[in-house]
BATOR-124093 format. One line per 5 residues: number of its first residue (from 1); their letters; for each residue x, y, z of N, C-alpha, C, O, CB. Coordinates in steps of 0.02 Angstrom, whole numbers, plus 50000, padded with zeros to 5 digits. Glycine has a CB too. Layout:
<recs>
NUM = A = X,Y,Z,X,Y,Z,X,Y,Z,X,Y,Z,X,Y,Z  ...
</recs>
This chain:
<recs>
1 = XXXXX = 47039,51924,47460,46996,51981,47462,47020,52034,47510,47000,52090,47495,46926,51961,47478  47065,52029,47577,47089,52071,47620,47147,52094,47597,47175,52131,47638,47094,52048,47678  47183,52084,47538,47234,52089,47541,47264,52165,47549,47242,52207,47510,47249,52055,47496  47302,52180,47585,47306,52247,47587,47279,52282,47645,47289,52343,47642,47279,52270,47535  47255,52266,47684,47195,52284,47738,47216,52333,47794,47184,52374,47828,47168,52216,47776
6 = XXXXX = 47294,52310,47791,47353,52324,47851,47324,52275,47904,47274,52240,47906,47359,52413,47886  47374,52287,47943,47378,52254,48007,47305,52244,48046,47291,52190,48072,47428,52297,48051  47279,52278,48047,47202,52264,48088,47130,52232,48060,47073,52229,48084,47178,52334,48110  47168,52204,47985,47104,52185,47959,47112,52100,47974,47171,52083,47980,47093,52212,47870  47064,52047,47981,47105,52001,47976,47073,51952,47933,47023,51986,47921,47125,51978,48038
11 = XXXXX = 47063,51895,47898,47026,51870,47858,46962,51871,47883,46957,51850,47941,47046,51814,47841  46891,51895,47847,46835,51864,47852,46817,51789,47855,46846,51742,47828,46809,51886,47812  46747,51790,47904,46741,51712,47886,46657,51710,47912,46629,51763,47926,46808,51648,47937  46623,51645,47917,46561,51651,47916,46583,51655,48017,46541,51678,48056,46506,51581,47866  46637,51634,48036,46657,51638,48094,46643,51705,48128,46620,51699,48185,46718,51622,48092
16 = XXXXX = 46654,51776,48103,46672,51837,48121,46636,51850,48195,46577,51834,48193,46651,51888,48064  46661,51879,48269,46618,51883,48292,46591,51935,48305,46607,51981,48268,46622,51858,48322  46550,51949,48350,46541,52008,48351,46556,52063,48402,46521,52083,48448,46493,52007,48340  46624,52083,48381,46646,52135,48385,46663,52185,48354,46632,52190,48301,46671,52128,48403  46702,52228,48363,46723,52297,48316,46681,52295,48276,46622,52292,48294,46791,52305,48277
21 = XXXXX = 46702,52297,48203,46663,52335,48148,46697,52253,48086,46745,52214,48083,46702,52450,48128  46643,52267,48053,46632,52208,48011,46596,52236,47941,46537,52252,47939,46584,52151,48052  46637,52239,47890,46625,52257,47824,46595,52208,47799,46613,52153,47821,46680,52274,47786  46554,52208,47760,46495,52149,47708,46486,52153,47644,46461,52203,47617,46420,52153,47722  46509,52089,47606,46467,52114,47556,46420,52073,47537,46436,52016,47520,46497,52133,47503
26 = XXXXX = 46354,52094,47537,46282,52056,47531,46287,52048,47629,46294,52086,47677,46284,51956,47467  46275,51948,47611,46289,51946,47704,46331,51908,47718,46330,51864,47760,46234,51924,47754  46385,51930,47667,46451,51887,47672,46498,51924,47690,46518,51957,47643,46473,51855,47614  46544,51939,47766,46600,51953,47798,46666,51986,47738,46702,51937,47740,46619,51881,47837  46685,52011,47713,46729,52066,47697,46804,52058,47711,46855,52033,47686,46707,52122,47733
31 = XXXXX = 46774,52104,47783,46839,52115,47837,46815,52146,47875,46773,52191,47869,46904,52148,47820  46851,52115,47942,46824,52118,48013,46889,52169,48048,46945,52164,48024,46815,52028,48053  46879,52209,48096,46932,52252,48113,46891,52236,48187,46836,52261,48199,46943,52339,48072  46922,52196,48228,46914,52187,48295,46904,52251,48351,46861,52253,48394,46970,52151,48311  46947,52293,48339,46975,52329,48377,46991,52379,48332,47041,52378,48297,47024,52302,48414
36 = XXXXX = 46951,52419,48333,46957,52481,48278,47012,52546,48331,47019,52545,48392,46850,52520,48254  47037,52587,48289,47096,52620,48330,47090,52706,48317,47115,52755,48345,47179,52586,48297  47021,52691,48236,47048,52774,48209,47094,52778,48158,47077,52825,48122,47087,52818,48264  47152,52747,48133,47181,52724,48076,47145,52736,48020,47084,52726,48019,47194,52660,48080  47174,52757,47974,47153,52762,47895,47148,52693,47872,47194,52652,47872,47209,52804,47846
41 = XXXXX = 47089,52684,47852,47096,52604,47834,47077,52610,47763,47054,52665,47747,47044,52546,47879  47082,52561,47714,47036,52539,47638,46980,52515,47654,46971,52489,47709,47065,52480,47587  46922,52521,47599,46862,52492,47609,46885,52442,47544,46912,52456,47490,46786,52545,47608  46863,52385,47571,46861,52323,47523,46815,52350,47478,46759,52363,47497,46836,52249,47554  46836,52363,47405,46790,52366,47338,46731,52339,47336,46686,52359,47299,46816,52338,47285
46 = XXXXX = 46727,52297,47373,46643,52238,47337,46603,52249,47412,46565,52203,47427,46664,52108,47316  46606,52303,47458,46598,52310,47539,46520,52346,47531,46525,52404,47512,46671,52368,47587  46465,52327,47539,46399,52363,47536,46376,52366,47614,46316,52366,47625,46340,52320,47485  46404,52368,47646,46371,52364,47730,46431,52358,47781,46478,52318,47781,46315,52287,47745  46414,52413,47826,46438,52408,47887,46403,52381,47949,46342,52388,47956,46456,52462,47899
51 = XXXXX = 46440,52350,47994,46408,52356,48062,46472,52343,48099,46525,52313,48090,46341,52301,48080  46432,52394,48161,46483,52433,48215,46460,52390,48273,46415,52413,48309,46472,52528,48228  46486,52328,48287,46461,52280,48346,46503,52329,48404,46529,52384,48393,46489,52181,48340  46503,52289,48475,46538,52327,48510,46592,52361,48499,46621,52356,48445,46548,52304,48546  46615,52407,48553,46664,52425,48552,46673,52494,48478,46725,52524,48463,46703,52357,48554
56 = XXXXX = 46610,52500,48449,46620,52544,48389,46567,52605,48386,46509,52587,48376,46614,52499,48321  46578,52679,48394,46513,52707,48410,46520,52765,48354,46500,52823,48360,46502,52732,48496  46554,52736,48296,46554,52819,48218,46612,52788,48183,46670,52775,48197,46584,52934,48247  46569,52780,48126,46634,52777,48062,46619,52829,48023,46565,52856,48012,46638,52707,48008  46691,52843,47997,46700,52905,47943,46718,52883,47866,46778,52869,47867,46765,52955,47968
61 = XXXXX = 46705,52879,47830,46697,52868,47744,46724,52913,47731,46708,52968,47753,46630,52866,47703  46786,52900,47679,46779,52970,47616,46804,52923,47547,46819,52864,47541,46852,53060,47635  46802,52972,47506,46776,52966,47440,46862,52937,47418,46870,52897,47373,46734,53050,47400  46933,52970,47464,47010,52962,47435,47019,52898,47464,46973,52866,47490,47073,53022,47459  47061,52885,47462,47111,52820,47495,47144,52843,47550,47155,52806,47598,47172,52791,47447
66 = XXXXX = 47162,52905,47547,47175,52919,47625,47157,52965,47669,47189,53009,47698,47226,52924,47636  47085,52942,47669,47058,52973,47710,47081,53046,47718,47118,53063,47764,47063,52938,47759  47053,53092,47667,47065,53175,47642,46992,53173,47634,46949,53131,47622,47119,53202,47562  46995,53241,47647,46922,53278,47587,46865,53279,47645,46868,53285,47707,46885,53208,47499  46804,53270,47590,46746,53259,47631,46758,53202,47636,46792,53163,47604,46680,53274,47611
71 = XXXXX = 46705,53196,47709,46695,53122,47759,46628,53130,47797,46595,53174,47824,46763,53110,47825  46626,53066,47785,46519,53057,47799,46533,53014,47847,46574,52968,47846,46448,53013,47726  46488,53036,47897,46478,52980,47957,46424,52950,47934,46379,52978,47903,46467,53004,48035  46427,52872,47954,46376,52820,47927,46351,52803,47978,46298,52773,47974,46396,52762,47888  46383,52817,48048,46378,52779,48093,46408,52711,48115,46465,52690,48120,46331,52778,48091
76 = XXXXX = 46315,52669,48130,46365,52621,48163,46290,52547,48120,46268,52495,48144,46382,52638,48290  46283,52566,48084,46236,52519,48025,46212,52538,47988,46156,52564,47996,46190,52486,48035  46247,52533,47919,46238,52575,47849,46252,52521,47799,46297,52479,47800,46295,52645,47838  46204,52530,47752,46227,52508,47686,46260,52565,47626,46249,52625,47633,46165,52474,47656  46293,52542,47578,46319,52592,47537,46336,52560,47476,46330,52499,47472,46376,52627,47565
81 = XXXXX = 46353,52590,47434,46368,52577,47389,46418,52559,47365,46466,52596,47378,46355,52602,47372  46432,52503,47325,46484,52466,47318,46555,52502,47271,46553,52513,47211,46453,52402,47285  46599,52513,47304,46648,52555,47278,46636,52630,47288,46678,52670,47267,46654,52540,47210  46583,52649,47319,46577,52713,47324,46626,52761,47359,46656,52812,47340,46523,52717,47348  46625,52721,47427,46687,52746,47479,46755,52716,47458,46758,52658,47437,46672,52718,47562
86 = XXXXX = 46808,52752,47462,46887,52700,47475,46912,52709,47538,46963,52675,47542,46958,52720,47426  46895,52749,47609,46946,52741,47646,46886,52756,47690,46833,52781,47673,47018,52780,47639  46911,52730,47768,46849,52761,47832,46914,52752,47863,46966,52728,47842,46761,52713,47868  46889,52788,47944,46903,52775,48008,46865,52773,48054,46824,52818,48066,46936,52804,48025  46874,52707,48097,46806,52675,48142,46844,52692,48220,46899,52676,48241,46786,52566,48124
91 = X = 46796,52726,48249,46807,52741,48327,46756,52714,48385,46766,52727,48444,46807,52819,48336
</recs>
């Protein structure tokens, strides 16, 4: 399910802790980005929820893959819609 994630994503697990930012889908772990940097990242396709545990205070959504265009801040605990977003950057 991460495949592709780059370097900062690392497998989900019911383990994840809580840090950085943690993609969901339902209330099942995604992909976890420990240490968010600002990087153009992918949103995992099946991803309905964010949360911004420490260390995370604004994520940016947009609609491209790389992070172009409009971009919605969700913050830092949002649900969304599944496939809606393809790319954020978490600060």
């Amino acid at each position: 399910m991460t495949a592709g994630l780059g370097a900062l994503a690392s497998p989900a697990s019911a383990q994840t802790q809580e840090t950085g930012l943690v993609l969901y889908s339902g209330k099942t772990p995604v992909a976890h980005y420990p240490a968010p940097t600002g990087s153009c990242e992918p949103v995992p396709p099946t991803a309905d929820l964010l949360i911004g545990w420490s260390n995370v205070q604004q994520t940016l959504f947009y609609y491209t893959t790389d992070c172009s265009g409009w971009e919605v801040g969700l913050g830092t605990l949002r649900t969304f819609g599944q496939g809606e977003f393809k790319s954020f950057r978490a600060y």
